[in-house]
TORKOL-4160 file (C-alpha; in steps of 0.2 Angstrom, whole numbers, padded with zeros to 4 digits, m for minus):
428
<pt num="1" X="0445" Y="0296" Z="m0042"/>
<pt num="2" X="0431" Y="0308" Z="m0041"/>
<pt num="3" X="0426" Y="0314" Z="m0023"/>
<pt num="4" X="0409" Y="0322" Z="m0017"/>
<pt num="5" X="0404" Y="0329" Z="m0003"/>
<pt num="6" X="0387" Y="0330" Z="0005"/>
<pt num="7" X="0385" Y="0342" Z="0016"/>
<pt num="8" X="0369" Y="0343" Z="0032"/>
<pt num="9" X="0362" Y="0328" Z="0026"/>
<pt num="10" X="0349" Y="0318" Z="0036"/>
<pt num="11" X="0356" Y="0301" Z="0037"/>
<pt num="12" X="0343" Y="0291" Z="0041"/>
<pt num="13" X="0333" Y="0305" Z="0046"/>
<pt num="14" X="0347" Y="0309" Z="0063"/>
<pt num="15" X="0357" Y="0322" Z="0065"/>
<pt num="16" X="0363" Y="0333" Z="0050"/>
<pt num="17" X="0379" Y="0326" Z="0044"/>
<pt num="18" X="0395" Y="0325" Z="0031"/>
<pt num="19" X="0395" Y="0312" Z="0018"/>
<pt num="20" X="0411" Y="0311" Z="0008"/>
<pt num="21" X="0412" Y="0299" Z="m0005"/>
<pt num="22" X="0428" Y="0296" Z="m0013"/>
<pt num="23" X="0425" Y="0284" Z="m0030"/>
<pt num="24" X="0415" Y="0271" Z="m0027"/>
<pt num="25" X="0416" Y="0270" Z="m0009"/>
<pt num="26" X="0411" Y="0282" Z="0006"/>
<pt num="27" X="0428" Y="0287" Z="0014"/>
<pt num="28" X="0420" Y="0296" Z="0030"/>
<pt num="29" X="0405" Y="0301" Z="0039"/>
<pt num="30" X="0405" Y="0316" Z="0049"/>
<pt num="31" X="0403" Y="0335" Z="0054"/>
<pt num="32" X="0412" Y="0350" Z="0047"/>
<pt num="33" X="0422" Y="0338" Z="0033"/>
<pt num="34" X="0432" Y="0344" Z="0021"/>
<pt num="35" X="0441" Y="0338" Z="0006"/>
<pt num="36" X="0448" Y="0348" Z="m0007"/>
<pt num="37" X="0443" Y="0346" Z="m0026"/>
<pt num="38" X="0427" Y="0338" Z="m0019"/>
<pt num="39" X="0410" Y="0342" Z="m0028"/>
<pt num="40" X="0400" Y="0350" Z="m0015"/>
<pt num="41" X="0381" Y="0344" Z="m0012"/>
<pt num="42" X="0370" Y="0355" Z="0000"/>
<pt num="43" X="0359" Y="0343" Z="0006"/>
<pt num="44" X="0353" Y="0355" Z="0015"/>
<pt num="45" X="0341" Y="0345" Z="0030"/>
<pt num="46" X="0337" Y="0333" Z="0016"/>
<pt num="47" X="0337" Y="0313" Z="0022"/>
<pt num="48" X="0351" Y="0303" Z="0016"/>
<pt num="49" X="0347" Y="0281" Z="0014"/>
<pt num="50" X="0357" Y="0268" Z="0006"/>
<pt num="51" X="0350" Y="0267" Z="m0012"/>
<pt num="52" X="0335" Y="0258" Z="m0012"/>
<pt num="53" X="0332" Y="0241" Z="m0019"/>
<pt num="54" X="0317" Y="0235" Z="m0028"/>
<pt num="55" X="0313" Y="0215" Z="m0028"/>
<pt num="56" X="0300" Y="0214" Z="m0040"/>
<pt num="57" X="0301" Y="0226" Z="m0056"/>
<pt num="58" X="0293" Y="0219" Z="m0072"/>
<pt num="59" X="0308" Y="0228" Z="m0085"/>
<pt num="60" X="0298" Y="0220" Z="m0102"/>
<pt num="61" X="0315" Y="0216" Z="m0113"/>
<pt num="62" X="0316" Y="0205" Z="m0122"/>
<pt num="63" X="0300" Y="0205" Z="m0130"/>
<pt num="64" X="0290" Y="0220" Z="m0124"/>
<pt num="65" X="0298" Y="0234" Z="m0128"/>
<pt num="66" X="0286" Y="0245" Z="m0131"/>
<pt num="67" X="0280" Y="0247" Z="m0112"/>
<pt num="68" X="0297" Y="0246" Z="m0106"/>
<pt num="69" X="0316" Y="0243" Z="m0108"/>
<pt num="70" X="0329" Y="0237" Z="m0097"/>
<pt num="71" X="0335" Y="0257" Z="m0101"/>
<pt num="72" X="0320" Y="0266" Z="m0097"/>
<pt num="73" X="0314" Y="0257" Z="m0082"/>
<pt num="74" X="0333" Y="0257" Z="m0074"/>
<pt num="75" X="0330" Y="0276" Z="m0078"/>
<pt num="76" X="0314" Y="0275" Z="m0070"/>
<pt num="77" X="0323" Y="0268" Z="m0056"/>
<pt num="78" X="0334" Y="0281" Z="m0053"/>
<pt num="79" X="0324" Y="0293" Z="m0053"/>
<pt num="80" X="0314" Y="0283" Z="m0038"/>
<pt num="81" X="0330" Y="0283" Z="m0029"/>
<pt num="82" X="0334" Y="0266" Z="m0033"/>
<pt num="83" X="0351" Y="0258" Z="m0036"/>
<pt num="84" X="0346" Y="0240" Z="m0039"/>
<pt num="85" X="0332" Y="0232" Z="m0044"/>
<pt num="86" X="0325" Y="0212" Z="m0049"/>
<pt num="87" X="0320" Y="0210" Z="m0065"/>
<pt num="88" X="0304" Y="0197" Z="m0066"/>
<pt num="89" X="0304" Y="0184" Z="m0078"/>
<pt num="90" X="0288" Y="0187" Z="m0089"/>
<pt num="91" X="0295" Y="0194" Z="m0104"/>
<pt num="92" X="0296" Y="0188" Z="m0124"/>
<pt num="93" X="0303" Y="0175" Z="m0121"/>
<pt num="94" X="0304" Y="0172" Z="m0105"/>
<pt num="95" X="0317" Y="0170" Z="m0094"/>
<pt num="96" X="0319" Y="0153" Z="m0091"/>
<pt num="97" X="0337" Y="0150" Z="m0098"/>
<pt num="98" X="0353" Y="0154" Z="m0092"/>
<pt num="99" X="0355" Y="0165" Z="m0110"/>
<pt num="100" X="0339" Y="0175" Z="m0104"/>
<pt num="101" X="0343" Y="0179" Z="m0088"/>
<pt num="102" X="0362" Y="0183" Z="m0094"/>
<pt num="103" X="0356" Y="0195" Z="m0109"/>
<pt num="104" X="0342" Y="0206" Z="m0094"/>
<pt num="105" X="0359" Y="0205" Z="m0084"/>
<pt num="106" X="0373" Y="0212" Z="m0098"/>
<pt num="107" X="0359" Y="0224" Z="m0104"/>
<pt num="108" X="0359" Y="0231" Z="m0087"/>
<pt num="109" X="0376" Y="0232" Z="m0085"/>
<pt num="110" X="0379" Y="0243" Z="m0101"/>
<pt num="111" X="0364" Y="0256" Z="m0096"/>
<pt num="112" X="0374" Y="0259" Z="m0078"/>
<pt num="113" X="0360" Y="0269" Z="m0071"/>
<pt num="114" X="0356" Y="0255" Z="m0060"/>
<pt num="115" X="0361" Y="0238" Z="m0055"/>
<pt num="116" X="0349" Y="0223" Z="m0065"/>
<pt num="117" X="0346" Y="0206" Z="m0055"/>
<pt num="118" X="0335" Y="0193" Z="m0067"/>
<pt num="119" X="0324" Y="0185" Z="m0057"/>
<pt num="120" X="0322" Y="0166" Z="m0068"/>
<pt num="121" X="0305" Y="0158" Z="m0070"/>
<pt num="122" X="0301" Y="0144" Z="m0058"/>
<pt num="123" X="0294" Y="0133" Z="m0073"/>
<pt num="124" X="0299" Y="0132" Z="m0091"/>
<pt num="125" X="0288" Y="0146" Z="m0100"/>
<pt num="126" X="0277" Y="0151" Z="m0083"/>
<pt num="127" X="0269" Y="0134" Z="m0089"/>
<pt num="128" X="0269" Y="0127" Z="m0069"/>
<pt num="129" X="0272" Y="0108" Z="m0078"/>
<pt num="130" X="0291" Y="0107" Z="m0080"/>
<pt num="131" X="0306" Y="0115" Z="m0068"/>
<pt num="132" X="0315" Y="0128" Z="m0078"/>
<pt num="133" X="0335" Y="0128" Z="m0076"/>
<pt num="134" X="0337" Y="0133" Z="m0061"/>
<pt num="135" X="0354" Y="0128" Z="m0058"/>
<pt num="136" X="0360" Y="0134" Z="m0075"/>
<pt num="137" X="0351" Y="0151" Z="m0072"/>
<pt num="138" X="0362" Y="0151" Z="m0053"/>
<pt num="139" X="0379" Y="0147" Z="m0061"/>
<pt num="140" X="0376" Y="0160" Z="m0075"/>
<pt num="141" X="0386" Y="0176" Z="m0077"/>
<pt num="142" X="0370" Y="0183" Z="m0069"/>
<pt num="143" X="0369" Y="0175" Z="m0052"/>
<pt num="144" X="0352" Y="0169" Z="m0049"/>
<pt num="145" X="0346" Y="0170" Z="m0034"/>
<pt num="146" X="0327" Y="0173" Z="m0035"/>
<pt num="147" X="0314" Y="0161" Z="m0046"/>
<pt num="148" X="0298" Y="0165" Z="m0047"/>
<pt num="149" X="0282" Y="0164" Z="m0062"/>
<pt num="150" X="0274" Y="0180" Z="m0057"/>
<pt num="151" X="0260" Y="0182" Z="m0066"/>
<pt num="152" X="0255" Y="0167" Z="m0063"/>
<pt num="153" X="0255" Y="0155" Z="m0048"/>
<pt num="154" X="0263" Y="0140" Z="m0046"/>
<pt num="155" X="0249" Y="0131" Z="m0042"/>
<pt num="156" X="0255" Y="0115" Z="m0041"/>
<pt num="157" X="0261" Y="0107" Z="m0026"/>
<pt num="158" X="0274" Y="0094" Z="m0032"/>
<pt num="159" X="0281" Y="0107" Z="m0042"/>
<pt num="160" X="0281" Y="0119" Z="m0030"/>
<pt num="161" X="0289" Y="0106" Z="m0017"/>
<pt num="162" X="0301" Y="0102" Z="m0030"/>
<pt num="163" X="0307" Y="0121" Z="m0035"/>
<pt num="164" X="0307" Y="0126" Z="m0014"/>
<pt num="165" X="0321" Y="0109" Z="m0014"/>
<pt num="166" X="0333" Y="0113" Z="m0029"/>
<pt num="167" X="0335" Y="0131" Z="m0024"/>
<pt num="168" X="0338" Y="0125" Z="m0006"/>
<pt num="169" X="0355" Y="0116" Z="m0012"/>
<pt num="170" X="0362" Y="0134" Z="m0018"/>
<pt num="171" X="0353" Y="0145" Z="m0003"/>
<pt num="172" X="0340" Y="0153" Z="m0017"/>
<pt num="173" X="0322" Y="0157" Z="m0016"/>
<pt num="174" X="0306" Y="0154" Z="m0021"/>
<pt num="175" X="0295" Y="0171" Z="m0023"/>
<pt num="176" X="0276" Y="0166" Z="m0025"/>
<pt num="177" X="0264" Y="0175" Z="m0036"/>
<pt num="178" X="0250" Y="0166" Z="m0021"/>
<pt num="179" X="0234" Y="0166" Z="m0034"/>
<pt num="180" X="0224" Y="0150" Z="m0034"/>
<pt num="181" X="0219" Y="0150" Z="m0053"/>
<pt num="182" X="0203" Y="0138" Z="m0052"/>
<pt num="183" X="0195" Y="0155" Z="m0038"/>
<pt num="184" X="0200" Y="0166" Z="m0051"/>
<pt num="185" X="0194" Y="0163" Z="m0066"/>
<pt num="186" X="0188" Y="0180" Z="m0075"/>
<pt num="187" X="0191" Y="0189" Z="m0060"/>
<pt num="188" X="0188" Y="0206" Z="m0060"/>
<pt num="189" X="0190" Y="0218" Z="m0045"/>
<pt num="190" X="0191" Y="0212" Z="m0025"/>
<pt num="191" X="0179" Y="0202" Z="m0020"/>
<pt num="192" X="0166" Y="0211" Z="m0010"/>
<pt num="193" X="0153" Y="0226" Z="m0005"/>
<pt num="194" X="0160" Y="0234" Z="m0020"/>
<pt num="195" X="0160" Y="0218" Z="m0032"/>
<pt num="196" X="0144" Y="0214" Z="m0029"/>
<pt num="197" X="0140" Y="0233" Z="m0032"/>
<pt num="198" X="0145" Y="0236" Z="m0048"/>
<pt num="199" X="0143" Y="0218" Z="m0056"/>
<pt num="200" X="0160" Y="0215" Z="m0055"/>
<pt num="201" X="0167" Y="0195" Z="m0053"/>
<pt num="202" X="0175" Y="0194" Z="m0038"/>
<pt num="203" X="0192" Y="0190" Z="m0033"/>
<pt num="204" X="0189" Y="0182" Z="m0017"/>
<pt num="205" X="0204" Y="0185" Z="m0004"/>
<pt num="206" X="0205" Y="0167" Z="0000"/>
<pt num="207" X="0213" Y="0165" Z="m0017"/>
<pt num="208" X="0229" Y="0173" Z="m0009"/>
<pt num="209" X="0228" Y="0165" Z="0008"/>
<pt num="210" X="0224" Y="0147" Z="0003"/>
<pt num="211" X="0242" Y="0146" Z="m0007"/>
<pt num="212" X="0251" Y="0156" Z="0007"/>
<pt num="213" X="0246" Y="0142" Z="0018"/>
<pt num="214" X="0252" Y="0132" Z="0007"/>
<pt num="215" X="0268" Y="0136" Z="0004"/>
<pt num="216" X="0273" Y="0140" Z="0021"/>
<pt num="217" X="0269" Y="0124" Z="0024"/>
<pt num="218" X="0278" Y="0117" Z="0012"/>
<pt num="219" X="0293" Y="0127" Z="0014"/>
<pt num="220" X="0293" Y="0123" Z="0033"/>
<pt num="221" X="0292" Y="0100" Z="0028"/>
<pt num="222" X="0308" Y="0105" Z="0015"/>
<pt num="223" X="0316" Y="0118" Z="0025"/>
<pt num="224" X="0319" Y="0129" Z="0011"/>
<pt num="225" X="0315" Y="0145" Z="0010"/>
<pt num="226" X="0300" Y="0154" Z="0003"/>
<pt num="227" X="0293" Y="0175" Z="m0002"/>
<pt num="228" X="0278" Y="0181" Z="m0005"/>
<pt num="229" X="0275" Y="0191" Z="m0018"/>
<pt num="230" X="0263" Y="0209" Z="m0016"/>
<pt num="231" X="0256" Y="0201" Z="m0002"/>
<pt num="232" X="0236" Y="0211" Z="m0001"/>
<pt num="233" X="0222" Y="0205" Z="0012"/>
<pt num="234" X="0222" Y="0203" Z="0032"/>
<pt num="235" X="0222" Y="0187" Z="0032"/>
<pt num="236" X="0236" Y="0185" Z="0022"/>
<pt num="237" X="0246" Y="0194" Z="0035"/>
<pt num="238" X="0239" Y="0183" Z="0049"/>
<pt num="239" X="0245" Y="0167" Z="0039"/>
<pt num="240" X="0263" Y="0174" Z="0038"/>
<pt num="241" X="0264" Y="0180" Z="0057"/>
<pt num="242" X="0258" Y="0163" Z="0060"/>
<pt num="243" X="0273" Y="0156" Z="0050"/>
<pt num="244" X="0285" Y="0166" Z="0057"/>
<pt num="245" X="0280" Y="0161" Z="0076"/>
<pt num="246" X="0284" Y="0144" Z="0071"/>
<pt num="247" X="0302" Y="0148" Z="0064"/>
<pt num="248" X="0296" Y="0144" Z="0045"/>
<pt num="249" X="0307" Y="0154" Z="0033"/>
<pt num="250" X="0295" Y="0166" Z="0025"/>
<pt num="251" X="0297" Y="0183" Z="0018"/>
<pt num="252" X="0284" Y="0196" Z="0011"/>
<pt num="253" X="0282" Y="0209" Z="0001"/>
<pt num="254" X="0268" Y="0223" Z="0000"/>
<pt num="255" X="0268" Y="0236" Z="m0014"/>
<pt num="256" X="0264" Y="0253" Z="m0012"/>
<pt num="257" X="0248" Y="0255" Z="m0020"/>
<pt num="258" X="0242" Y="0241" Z="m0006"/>
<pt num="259" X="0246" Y="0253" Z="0007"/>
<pt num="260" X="0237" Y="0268" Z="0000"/>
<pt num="261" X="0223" Y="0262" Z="m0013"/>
<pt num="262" X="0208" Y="0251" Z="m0011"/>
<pt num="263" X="0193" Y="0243" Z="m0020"/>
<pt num="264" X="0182" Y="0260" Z="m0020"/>
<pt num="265" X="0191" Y="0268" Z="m0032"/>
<pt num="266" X="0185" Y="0255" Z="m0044"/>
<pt num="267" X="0169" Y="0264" Z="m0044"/>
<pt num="268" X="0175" Y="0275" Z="m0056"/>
<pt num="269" X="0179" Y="0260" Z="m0071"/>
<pt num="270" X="0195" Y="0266" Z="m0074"/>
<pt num="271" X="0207" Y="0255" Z="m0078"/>
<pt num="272" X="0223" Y="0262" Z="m0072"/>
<pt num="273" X="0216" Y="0255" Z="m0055"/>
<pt num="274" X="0216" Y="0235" Z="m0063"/>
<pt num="275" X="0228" Y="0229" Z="m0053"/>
<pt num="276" X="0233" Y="0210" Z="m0049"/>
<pt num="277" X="0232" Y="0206" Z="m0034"/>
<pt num="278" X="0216" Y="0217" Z="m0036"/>
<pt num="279" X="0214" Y="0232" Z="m0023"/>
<pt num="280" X="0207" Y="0229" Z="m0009"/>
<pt num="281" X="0197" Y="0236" Z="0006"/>
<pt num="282" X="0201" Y="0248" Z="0020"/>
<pt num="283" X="0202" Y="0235" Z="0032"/>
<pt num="284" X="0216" Y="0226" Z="0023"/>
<pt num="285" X="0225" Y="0243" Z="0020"/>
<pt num="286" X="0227" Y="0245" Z="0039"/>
<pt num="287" X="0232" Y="0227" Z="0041"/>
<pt num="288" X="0246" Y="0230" Z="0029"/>
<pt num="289" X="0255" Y="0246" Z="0037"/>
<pt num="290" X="0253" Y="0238" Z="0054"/>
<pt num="291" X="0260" Y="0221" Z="0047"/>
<pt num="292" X="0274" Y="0234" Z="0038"/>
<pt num="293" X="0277" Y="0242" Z="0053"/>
<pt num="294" X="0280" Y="0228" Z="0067"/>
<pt num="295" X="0289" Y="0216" Z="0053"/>
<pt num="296" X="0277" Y="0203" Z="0048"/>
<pt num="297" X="0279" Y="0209" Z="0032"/>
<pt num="298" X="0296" Y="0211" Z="0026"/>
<pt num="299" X="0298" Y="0223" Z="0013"/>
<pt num="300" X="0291" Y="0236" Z="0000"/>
<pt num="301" X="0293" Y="0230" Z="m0015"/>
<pt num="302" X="0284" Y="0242" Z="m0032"/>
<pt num="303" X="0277" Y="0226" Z="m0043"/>
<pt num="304" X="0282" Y="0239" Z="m0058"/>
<pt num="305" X="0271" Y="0235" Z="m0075"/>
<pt num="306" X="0271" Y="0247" Z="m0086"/>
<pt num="307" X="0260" Y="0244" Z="m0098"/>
<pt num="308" X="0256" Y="0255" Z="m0117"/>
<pt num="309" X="0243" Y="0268" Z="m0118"/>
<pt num="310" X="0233" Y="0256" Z="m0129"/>
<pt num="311" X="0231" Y="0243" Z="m0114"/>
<pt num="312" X="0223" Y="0255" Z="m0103"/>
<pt num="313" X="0212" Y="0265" Z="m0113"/>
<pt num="314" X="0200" Y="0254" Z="m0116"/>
<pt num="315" X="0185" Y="0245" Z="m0109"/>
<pt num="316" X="0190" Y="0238" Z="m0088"/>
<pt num="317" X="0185" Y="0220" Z="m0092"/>
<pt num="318" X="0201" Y="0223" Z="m0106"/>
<pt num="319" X="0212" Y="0231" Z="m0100"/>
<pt num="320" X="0229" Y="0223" Z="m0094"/>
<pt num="321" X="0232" Y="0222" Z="m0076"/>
<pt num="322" X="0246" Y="0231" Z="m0067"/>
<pt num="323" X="0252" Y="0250" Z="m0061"/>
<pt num="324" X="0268" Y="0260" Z="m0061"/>
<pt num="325" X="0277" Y="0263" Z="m0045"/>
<pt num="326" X="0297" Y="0264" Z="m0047"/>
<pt num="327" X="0295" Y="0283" Z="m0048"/>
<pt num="328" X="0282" Y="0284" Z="m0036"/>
<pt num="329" X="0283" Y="0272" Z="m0022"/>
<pt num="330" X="0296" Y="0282" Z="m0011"/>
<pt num="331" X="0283" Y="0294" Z="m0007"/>
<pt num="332" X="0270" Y="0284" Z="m0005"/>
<pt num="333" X="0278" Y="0276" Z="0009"/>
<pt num="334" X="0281" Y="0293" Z="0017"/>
<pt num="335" X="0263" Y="0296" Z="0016"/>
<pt num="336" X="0257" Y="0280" Z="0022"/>
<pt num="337" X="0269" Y="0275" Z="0037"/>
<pt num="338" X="0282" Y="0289" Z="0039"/>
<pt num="339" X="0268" Y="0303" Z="0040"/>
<pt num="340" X="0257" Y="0291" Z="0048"/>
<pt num="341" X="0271" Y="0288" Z="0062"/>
<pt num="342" X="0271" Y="0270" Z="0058"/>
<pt num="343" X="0289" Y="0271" Z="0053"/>
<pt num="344" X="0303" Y="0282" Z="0054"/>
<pt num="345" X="0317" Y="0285" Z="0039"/>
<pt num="346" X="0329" Y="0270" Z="0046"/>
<pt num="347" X="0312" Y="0259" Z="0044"/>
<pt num="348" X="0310" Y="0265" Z="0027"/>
<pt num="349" X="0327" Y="0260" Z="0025"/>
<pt num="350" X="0326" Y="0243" Z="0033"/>
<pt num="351" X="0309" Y="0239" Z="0022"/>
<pt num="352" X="0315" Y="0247" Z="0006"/>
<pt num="353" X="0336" Y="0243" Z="0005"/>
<pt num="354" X="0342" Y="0232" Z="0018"/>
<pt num="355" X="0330" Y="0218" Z="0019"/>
<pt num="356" X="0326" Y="0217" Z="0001"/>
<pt num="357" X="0345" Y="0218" Z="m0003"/>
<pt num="358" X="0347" Y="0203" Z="0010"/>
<pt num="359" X="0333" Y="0192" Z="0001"/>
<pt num="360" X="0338" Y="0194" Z="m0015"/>
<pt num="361" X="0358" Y="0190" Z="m0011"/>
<pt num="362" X="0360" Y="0208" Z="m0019"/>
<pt num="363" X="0377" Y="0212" Z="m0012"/>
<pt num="364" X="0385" Y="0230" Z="m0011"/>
<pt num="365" X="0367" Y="0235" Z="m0009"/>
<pt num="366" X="0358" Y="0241" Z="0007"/>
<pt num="367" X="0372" Y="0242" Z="0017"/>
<pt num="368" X="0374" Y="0257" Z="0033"/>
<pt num="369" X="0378" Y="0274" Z="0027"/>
<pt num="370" X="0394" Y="0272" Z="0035"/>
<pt num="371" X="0415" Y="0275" Z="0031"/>
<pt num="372" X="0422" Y="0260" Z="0020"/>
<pt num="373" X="0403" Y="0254" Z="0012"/>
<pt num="374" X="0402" Y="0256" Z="m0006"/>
<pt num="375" X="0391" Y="0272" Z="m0011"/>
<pt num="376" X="0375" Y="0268" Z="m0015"/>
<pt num="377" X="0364" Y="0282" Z="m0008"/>
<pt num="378" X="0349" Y="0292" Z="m0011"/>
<pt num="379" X="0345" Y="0309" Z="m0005"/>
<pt num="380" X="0327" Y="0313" Z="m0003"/>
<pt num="381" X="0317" Y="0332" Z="m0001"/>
<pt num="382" X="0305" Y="0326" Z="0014"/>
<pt num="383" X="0299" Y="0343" Z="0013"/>
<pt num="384" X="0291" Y="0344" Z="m0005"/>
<pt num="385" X="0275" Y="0340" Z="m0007"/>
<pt num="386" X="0268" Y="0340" Z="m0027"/>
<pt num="387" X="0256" Y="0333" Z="m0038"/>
<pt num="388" X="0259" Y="0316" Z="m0047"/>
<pt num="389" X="0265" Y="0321" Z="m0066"/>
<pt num="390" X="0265" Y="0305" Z="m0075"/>
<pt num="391" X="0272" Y="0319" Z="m0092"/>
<pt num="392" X="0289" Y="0320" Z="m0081"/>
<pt num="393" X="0295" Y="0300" Z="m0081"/>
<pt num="394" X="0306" Y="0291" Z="m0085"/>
<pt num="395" X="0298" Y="0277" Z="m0090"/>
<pt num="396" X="0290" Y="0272" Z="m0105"/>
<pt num="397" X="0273" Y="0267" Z="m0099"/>
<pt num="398" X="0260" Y="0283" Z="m0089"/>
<pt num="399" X="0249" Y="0270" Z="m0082"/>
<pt num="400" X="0250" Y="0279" Z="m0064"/>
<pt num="401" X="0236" Y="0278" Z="m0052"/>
<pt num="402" X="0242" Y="0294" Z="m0043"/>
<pt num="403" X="0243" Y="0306" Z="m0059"/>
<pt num="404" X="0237" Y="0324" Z="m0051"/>
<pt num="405" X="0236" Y="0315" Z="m0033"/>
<pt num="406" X="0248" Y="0326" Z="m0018"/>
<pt num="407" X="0261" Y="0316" Z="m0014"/>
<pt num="408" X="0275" Y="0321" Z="m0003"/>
<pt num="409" X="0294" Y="0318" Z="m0003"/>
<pt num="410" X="0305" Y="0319" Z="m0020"/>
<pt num="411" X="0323" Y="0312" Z="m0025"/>
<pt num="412" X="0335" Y="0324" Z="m0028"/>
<pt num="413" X="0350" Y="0313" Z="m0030"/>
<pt num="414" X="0354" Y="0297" Z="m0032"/>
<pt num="415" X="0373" Y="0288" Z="m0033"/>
<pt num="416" X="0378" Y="0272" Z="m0038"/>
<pt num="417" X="0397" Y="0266" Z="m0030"/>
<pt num="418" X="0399" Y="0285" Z="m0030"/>
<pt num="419" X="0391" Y="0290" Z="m0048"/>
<pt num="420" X="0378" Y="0301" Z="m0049"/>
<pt num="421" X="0362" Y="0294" Z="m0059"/>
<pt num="422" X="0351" Y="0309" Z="m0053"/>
<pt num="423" X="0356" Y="0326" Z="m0047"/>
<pt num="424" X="0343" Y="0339" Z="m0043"/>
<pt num="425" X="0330" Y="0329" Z="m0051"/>
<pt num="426" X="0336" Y="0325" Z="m0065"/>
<pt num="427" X="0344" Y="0307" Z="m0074"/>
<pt num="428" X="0363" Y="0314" Z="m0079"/>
């Protein structure tokens, strides 16, 4: 059994301390530890988190493997400082079977650089006209937990009503993609100032907030529990507060490029700012990092679609919609809420490994940094700051909003039950 020791790491941004993780598990926390044979880290004033987990990752395989594979984008996460990520169901096909979900599973398995959860499709090929397998997908060898279409909303209510009461019998969850289809059509950008600007069709933020209400709704009359996915306007946020005063069990998530990016940077026509939910305006960017900060919403969560040159370099009204983040969205939360003294390092690691771990039923994952837990841990430069090289990842797509853009903070390591995935940077 392998031992390392950390030495003056932040944990949770405290007081520099002693890690030592002997195999999978961390045997003791402390100062001026010692263990003989141990592999020495200098953390050096670094910070020290559990390993964060990621809810909503789109990984592409089976079926798209030329954006991404379950190897490359578990590499990606790695190198985010990730130890566990959710894998969405939109792929070729899609995962809407129990032998879907179990092949996204064993693949993850074999890469080992992080641990894979399928999310299963709510309806049989993202359709929204039949259930999809639900139970099978639960009983699987890969555990179910988490159904959602993302990519598309579940728009209808009786199926909606239906999928919130058959996961309620095995405690899962229903994570909505909350877009109301018939506002949407050929939507373009936010609706607004900068819409109506450019001639762009607008995305009107009631889209989002009409399902949102909803489903909260519904998920209060079956009692069964409901998340919202890449939750991005104001009003949004009030719904779920609202929801939450009255005891309805209703998670949310924001992404990070909804915490630092808005509608104005659509000016410019270039697509690797097509986003779905779109950007949207300054206002709604504030609403989010208060919402972040005082708990309304939940979690961070990196809505990771990669996508190939091919689908980006074009024309806006063609190109495909989405924005990598695994890599990135670690220190884009130092930027906007650490550095902004919205949140400190153990708020990062509420948002961004415990609750998301809770959700998603993700066990070994986002536990305290304490003797007897299993090691899952990143260790991150808070110091660093750097420009955005999209040349240097690890995943298959570059489509990055922040390519050349300062960001601050970098992983430096990152251990899963004691291996290390990432050390000084770089995937082992």
């Amino acid at each position: 059994m392998s031992k390392i020791l950390i030495r003056g790491a932040k944990v949770l941004g405290g007081e520099p301390q002693d890690v030592l993780i002997d195999g999978e598990t961390i045997a003791e926390v402390g100062t001026g530890l010692s263990a003989e044979g141990a592999e020495v880290v200098e953390a050096g004033g670094k910070v020290l988190l559990p390993g964060l987990v990621d809810l909503h990752t789109h990984l592409r395989e089976p079926g798209r493997e030329d954006s991404e594979t379950v190897l490359t984008g578990t590499r990606a996460a790695a190198s985010g400082g990730y130890t566990a990520v959710f894998a969405m169901a939109n792929t070729f096909p899609v995962a809407d079977t129990a032998g879907v979900v179990e092949q996204v599973w064993r693949l993850g398995r074999e890469h080992g650089y992080c641990d894979v959860r399928p999310i299963g499709a709510v309806t049989v090929g993202l359709e929204g006209r039949k259930l999809a397998e639900l139970g099978a997908m639960h009983e699987s060898a890969a555990g179910v937990t988490v159904f959602s279409d993302d990519g598309k909303c579940v728009d209808d209510a009786v199926i909606m009503r239906r999928a919130l009461e058959y996961v309620k019998a095995f405690g899962g969850v229903v994570a909505q993609h909350a877009q109301e289809p018939r506002l949407t059509e050929g939507a373009q950008m936010n609706e607004g100032v900068v819409s109506a600007e450019l001639g762009l069709s607008g995305w009107p933020a009631v889209a989002e907030e009409s399902i949102i209400a909803r489903d909260v709704l519904l998920a209060e009359h079956v009692g069964s529990r409901v998340h919202i996915c890449h939750l991005s306007t104001a009003g949004s946020v009030e719904i779920v507060r609202w929801a939450k005063s009255r005891g309805i069990r209703v998670t949310a998530e924001v992404t990070p490029h909804h915490l630092l990016l808005t509608d104005e940077l659509v000016r410019t026509y270039n697509p690797v700012y097509k986003v779905n939910p779109p950007l949207r305006t300054e206002r709604d960017v504030m609403a989010l990092r208060e919402a972040l900060a005082d708990g309304t919403i939940d979690i961070v969560a990196t809505d990771h679609a990669p996508h190939p040159h091919e689908d980006k370099d074009c024309e806006w009204a063609a190109a495909a919609m989405g924005m990598v983040g695994l890599e990135t969205a670690l220190s884009v939360v130092q930027e906007t809420m650490v550095d902004t003294g919205l949140l400190d390092w153990a708020g990062v690691a509420d948002r961004m490994s415990v609750k998301p771990a809770r959700i998603g039923q993700a066990t070994g994952h986002g536990r305290p940094v304490s003797a007897g837990e299993p090691a899952n841990l990143t260790l991150v430069d808070t110091a660093y700051r750097g420009p955005v090289d999209p040349a240097g990842f690890a995943s298959r797509s570059r489509n990055t909003p922040y390519e050349g853009r300062e960001l601050p903070g970098r992983v430096t390591h990152t251990w899963l039950r004691g291996k290390a995935t990432l050390v000084d940077g770089k995937l082992t």
